[in-house]
N, CA, C and O atoms as a GROMACS GRO file, in nm:
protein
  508
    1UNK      N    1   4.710  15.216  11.623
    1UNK     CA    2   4.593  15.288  11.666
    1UNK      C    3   4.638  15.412  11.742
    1UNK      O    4   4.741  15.439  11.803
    2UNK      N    5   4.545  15.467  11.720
    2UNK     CA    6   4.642  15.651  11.780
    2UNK      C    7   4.471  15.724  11.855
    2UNK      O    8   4.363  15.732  11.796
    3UNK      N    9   4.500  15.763  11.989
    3UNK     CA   10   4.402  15.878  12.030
    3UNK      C   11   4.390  16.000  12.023
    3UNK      O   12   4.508  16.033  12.008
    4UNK      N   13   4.337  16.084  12.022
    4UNK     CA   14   4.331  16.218  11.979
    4UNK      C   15   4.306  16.322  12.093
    4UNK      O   16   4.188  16.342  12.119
    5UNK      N   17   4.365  16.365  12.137
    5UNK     CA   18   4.324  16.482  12.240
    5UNK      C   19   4.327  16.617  12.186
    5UNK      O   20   4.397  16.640  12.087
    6UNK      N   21   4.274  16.685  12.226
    6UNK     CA   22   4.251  16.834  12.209
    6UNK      C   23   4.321  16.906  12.317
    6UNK      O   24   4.300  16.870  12.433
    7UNK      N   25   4.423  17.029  12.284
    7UNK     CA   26   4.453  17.112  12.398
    7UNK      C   27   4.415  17.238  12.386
    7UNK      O   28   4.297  17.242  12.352
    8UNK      N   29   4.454  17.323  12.396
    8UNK     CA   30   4.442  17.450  12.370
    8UNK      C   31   4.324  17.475  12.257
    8UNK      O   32   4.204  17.495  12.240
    9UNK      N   33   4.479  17.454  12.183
    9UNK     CA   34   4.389  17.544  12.017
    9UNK      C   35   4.428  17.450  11.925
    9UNK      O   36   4.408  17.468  11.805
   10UNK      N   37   4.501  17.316  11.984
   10UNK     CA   38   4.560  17.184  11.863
   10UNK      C   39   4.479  17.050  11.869
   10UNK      O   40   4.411  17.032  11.970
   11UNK      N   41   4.479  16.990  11.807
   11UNK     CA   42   4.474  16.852  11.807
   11UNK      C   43   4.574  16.818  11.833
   11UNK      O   44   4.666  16.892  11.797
   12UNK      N   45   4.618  16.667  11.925
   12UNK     CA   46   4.740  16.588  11.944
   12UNK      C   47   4.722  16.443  11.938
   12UNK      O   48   4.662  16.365  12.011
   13UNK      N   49   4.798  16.425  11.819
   13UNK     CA   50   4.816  16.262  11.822
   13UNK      C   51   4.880  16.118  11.910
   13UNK      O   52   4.989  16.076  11.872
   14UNK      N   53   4.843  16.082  11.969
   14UNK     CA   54   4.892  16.015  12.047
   14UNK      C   55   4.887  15.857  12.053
   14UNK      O   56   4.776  15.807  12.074
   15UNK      N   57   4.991  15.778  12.036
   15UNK     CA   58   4.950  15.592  12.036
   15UNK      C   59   4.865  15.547  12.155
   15UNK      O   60   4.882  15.580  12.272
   16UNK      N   61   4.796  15.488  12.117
   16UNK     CA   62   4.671  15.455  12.171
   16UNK      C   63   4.732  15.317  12.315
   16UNK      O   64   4.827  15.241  12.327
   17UNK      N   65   4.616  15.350  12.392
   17UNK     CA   66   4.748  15.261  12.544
   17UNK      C   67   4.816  15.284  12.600
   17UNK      O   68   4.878  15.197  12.662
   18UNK      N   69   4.847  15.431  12.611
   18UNK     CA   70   4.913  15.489  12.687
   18UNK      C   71   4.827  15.604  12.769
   18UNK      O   72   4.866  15.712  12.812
   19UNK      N   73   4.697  15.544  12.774
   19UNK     CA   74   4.610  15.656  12.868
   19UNK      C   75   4.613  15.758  12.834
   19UNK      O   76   4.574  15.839  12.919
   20UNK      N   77   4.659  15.821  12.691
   20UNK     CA   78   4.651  15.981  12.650
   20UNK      C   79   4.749  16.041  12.687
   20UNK      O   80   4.743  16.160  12.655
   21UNK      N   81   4.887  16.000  12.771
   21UNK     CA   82   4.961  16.048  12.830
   21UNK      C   83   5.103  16.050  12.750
   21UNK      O   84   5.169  15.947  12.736
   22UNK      N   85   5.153  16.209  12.688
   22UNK     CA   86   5.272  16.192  12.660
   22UNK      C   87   5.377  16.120  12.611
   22UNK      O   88   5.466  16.131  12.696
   23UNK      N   89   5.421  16.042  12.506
   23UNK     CA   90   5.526  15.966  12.496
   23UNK      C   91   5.670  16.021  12.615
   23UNK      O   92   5.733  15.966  12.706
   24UNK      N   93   5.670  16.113  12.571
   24UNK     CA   94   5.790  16.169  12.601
   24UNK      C   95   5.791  16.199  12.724
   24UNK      O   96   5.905  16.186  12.769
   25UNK      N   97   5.669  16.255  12.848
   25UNK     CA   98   5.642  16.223  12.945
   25UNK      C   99   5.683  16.125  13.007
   25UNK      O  100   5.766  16.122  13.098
   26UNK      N  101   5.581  15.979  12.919
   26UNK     CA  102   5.648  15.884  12.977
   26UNK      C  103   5.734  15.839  12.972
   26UNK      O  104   5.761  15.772  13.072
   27UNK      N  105   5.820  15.842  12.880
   27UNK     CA  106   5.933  15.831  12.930
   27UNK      C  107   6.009  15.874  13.001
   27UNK      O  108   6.091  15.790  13.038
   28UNK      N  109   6.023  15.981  13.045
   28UNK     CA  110   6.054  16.033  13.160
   28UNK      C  111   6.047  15.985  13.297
   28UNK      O  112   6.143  15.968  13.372
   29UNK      N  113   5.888  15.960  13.332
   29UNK     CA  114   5.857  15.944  13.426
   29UNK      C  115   5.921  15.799  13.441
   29UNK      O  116   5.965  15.783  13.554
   30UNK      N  117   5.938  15.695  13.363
   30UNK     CA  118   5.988  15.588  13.350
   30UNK      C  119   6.145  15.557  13.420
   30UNK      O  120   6.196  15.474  13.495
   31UNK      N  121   6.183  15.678  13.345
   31UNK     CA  122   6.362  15.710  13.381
   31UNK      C  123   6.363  15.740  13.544
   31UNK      O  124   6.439  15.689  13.626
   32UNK      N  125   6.236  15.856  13.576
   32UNK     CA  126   6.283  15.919  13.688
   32UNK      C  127   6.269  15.764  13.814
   32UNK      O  128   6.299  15.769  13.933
   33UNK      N  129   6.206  15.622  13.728
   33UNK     CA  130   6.136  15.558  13.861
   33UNK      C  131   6.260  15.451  13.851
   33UNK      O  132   6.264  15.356  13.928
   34UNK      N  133   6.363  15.472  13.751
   34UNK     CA  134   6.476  15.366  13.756
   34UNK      C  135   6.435  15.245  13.616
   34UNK      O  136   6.512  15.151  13.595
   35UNK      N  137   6.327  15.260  13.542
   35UNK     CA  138   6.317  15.141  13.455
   35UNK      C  139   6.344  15.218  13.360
   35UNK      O  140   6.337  15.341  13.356
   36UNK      N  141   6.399  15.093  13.224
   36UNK     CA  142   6.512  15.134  13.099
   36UNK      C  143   6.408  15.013  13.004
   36UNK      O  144   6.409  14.891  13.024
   37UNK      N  145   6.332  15.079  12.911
   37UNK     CA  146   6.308  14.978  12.801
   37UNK      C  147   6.371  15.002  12.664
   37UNK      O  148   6.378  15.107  12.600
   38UNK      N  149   6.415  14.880  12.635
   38UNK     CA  150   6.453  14.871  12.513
   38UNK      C  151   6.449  14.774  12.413
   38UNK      O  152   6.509  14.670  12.440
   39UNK      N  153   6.383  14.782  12.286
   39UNK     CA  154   6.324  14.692  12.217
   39UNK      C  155   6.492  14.607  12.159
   39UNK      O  156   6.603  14.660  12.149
   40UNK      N  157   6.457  14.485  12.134
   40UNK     CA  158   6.583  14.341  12.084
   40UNK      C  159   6.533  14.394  11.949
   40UNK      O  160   6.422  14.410  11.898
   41UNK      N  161   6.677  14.415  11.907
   41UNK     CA  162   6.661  14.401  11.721
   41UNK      C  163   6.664  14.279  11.662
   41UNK      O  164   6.698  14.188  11.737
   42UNK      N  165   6.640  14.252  11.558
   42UNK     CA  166   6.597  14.143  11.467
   42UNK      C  167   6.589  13.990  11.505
   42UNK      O  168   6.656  13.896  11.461
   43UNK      N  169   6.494  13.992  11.595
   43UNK     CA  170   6.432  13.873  11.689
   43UNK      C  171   6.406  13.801  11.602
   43UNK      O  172   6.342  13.858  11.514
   44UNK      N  173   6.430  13.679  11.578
   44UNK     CA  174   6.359  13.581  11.451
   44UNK      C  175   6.239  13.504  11.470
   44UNK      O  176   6.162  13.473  11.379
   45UNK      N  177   6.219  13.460  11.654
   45UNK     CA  178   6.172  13.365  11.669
   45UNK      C  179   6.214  13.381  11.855
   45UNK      O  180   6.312  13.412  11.923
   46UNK      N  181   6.047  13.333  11.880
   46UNK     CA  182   6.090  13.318  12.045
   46UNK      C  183   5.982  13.214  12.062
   46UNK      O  184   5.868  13.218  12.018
   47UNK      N  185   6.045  13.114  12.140
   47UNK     CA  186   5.962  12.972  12.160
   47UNK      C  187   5.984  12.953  12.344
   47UNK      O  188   6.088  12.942  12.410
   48UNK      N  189   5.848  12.956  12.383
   48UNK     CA  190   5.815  12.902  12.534
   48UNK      C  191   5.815  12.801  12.534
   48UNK      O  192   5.756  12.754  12.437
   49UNK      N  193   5.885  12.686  12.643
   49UNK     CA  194   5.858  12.577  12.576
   49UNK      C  195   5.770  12.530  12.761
   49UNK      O  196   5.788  12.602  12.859
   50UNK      N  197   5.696  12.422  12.766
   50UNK     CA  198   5.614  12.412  12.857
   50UNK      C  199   5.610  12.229  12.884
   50UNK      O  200   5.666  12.163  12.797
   51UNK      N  201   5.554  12.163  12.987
   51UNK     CA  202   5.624  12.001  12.988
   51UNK      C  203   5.573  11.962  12.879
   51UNK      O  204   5.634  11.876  12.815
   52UNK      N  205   5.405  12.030  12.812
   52UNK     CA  206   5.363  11.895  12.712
   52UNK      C  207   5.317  12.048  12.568
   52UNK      O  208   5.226  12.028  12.488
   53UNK      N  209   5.375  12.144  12.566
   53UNK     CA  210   5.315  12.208  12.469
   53UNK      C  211   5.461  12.334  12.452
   53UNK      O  212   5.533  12.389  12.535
   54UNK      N  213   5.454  12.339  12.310
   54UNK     CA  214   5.581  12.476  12.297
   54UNK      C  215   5.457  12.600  12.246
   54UNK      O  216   5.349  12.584  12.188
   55UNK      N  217   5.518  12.707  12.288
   55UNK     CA  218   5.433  12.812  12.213
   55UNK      C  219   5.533  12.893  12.123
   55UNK      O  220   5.629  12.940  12.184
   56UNK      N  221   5.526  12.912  12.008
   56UNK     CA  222   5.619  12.982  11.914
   56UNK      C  223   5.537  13.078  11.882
   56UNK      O  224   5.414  13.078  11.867
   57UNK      N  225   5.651  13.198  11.870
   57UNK     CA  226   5.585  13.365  11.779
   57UNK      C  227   5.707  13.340  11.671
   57UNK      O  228   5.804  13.298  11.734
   58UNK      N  229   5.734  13.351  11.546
   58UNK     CA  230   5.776  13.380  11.419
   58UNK      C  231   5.807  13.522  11.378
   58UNK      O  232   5.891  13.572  11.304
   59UNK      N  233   5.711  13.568  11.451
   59UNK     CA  234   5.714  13.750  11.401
   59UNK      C  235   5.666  13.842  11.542
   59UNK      O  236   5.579  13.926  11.564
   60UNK      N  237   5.787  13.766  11.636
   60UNK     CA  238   5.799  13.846  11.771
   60UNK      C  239   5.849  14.018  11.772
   60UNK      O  240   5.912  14.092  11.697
   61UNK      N  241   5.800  14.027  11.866
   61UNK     CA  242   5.864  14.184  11.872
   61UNK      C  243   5.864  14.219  12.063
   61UNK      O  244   5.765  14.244  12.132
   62UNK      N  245   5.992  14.211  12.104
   62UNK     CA  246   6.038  14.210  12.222
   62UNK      C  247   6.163  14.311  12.297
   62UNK      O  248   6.283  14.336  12.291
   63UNK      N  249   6.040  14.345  12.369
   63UNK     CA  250   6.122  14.461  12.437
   63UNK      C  251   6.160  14.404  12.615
   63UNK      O  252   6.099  14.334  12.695
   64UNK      N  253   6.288  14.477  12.619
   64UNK     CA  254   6.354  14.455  12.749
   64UNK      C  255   6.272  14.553  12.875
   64UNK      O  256   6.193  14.638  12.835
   65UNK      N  257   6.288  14.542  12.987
   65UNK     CA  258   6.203  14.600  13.012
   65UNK      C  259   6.273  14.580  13.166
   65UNK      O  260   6.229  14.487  13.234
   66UNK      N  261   6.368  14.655  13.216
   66UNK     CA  262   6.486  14.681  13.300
   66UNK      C  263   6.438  14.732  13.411
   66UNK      O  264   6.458  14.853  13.405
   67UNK      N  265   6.373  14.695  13.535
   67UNK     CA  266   6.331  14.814  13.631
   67UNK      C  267   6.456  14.732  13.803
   67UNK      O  268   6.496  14.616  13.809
   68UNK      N  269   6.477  14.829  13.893
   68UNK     CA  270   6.532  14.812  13.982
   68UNK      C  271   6.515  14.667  14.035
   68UNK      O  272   6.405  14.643  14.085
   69UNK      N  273   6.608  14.565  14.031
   69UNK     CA  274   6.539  14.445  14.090
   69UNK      C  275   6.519  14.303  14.036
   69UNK      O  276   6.531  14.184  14.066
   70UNK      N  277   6.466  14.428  13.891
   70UNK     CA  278   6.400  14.219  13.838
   70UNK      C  279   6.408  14.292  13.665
   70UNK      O  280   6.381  14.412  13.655
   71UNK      N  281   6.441  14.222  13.554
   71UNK     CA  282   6.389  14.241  13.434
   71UNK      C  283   6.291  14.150  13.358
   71UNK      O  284   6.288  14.028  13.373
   72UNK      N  285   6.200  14.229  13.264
   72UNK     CA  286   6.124  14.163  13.223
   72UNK      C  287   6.118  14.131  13.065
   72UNK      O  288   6.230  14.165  13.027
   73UNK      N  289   6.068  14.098  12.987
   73UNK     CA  290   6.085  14.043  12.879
   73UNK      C  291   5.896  14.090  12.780
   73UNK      O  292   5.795  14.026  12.806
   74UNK      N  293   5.897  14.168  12.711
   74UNK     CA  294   5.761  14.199  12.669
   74UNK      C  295   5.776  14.132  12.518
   74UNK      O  296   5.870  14.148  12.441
   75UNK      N  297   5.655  14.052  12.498
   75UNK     CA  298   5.641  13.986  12.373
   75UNK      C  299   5.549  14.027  12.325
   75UNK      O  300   5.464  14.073  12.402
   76UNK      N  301   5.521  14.030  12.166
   76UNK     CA  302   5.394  14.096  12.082
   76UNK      C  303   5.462  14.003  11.933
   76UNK      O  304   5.558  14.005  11.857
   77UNK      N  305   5.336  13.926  11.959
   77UNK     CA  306   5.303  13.886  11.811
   77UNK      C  307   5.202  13.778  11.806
   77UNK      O  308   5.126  13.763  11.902
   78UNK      N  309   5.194  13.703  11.703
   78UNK     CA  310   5.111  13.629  11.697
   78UNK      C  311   5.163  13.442  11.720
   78UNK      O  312   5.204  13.370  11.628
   79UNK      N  313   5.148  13.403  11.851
   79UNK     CA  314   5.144  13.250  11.855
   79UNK      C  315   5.072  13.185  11.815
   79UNK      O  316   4.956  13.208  11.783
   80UNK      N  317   5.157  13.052  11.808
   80UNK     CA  318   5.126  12.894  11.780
   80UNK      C  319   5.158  12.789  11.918
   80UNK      O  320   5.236  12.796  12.014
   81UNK      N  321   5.052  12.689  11.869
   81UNK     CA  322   5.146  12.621  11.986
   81UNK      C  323   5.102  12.477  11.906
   81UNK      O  324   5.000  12.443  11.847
   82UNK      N  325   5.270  12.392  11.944
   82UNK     CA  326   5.258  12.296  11.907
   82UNK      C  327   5.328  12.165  12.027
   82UNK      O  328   5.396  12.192  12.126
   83UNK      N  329   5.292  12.048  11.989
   83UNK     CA  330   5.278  11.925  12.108
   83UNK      C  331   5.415  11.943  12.137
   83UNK      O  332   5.483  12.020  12.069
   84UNK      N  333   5.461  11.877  12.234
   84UNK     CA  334   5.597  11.810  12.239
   84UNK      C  335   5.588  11.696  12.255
   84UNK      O  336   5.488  11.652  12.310
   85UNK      N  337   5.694  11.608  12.208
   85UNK     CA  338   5.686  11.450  12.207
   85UNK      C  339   5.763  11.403  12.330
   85UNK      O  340   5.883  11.429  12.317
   86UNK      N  341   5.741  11.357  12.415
   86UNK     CA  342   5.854  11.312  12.482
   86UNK      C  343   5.936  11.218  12.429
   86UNK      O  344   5.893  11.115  12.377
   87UNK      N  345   6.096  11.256  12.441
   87UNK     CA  346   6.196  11.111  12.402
   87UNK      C  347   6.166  11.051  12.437
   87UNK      O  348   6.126  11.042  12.552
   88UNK      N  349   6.171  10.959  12.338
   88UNK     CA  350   6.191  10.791  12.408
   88UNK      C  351   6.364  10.712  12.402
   88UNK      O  352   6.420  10.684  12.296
   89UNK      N  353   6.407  10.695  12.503
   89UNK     CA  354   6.518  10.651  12.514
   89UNK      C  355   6.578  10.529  12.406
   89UNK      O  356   6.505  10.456  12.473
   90UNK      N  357   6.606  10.488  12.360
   90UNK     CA  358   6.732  10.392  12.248
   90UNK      C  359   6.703  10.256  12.358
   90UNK      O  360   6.653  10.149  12.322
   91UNK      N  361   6.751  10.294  12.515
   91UNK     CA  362   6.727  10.178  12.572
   91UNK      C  363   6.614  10.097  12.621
   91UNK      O  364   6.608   9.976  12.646
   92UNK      N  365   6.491  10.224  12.632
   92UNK     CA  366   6.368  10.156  12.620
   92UNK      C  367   6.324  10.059  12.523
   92UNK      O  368   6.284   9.944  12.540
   93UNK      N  369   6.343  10.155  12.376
   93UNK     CA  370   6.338  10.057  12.263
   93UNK      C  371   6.349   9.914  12.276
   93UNK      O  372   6.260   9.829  12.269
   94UNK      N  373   6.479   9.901  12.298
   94UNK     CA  374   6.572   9.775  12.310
   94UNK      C  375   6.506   9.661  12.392
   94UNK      O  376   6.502   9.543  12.359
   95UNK      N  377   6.450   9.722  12.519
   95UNK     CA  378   6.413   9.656  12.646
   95UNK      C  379   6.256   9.595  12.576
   95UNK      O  380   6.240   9.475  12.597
   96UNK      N  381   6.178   9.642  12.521
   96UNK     CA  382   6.017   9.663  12.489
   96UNK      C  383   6.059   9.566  12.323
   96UNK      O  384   5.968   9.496  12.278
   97UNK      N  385   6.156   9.570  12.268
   97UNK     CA  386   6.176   9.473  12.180
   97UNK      C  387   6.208   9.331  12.182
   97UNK      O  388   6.146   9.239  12.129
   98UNK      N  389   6.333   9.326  12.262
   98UNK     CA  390   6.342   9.190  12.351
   98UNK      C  391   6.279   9.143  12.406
   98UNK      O  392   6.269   9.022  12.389
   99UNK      N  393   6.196   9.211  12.511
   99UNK     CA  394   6.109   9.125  12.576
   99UNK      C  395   5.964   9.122  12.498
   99UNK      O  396   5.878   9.076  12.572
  100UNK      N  397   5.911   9.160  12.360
  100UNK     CA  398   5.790   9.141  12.290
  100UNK      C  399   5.851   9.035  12.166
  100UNK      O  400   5.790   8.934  12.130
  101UNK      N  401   5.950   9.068  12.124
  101UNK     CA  402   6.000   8.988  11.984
  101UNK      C  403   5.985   9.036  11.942
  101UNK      O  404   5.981   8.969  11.839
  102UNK      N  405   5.953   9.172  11.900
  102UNK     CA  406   5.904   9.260  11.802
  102UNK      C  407   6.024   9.343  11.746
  102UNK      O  408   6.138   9.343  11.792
  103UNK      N  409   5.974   9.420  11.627
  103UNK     CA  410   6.117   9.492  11.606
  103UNK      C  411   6.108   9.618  11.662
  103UNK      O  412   6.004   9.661  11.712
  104UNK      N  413   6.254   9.706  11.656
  104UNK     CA  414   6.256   9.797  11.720
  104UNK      C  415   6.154   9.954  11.664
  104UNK      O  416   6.146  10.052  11.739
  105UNK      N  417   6.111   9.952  11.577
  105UNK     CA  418   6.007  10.030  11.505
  105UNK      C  419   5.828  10.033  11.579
  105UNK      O  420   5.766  10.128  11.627
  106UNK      N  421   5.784   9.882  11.561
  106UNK     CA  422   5.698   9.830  11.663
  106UNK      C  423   5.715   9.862  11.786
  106UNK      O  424   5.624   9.927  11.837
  107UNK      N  425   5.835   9.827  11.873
  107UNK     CA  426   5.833   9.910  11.983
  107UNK      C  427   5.840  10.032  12.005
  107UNK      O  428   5.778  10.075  12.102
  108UNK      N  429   5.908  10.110  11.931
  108UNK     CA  430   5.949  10.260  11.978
  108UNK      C  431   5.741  10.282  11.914
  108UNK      O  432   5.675  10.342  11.999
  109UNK      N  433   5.695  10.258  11.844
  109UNK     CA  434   5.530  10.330  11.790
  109UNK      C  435   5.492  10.258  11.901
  109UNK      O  436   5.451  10.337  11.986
  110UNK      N  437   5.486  10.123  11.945
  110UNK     CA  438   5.409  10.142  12.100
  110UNK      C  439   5.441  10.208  12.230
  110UNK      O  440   5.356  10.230  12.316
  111UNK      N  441   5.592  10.247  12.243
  111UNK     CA  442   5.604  10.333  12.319
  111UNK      C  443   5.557  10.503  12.337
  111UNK      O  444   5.526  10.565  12.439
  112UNK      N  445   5.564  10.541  12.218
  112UNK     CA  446   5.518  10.674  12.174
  112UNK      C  447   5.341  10.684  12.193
  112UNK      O  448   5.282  10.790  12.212
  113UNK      N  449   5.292  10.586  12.185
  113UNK     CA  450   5.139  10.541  12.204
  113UNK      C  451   5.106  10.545  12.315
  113UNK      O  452   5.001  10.601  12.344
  114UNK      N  453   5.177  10.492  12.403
  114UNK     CA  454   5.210  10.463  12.596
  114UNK      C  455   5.262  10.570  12.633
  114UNK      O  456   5.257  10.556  12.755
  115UNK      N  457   5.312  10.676  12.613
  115UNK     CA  458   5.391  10.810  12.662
  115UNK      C  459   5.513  10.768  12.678
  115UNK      O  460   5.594  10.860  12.682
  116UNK      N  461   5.547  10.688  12.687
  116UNK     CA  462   5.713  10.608  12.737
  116UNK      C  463   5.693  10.513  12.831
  116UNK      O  464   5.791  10.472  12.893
  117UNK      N  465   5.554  10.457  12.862
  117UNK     CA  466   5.543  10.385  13.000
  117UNK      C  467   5.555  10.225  12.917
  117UNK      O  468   5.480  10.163  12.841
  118UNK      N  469   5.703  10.197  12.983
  118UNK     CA  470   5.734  10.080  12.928
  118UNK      C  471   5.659   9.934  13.004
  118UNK      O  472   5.688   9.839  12.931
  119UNK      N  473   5.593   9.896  13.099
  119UNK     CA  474   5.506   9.794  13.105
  119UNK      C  475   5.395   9.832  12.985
  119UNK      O  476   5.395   9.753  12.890
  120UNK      N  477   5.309   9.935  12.979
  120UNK     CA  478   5.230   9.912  12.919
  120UNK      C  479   5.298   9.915  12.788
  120UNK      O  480   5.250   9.821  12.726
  121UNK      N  481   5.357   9.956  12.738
  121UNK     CA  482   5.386   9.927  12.588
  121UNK      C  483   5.435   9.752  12.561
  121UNK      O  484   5.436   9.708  12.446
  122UNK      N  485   5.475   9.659  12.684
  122UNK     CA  486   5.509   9.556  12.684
  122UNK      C  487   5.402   9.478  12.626
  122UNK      O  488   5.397   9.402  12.529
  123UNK      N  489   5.295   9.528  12.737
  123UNK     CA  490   5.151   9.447  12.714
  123UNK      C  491   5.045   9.477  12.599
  123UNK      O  492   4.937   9.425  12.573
  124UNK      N  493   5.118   9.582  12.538
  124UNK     CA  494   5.004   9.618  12.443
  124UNK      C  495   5.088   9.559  12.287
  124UNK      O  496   5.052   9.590  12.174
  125UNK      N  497   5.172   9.493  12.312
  125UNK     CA  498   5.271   9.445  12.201
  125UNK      C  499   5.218   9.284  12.222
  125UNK      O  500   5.181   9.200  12.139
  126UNK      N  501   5.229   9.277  12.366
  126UNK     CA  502   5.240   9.091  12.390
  126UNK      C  503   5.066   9.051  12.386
  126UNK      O  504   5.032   8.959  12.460
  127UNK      N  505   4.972   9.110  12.313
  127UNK     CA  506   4.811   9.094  12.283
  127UNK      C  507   4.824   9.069  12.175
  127UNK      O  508   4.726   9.047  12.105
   0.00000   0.00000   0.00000
């Protein structure tokens, strides 16, 4: 998307979101305040990951974004977000099988059912 200003006696094209102001300006003014952006080449994939949800972009586009102090990380594209499972440990399994009689399949799907909370997956096996 591009805005259009008028000066003088021209039209001027300008990317839109930058308040009408100069590319080249701003950049400048950018330099003169100490921050350095620069876009990551051929990003494939950037995944947030969060305790119970990941958010993935596929077709990220991420620029560095360097100012005195602290850097930042600018993302543009389109997310997803998908669950996360919590592990379930090998030794839970084991524990939630032995003590139900059940096999270890039965337990690990009642554990995954329970979040990993191994009493209740005990009791919801031993019903």
């Amino acid at each position: 998307m591009y805005i259009y200003t008028s000066g003088e006696n021209n039209m001027a094209k300008r990317p839109a979101g930058m308040g009408g102001m100069n590319p080249r300006a701003m950049n400048q003014m950018m330099k003169q305040m100490g921050i350095k952006s620069d876009e990551i080449a051929d990003v494939e994939q950037v995944i947030i990951r969060t305790a119970d949800t990941d958010i993935i972009f596929d077709d990220a586009n991420v620029t560095k974004v360097a100012a005195p102090g602290m850097t930042t990380y600018q993302i543009v594209g389109t997310p997803y977000e998908v669950p996360r499972e919590t592990p379930i440990p090998d030794e839970d399994v084991a524990l939630v099988a032995e003590q139900t009689g059940k096999t270890k399949d039965e337990a690990m799907a009642a554990l995954k059912e329970t979040g990993g909370d191994l009493a209740e997956a005990i009791l919801k096996l031993s019903q």
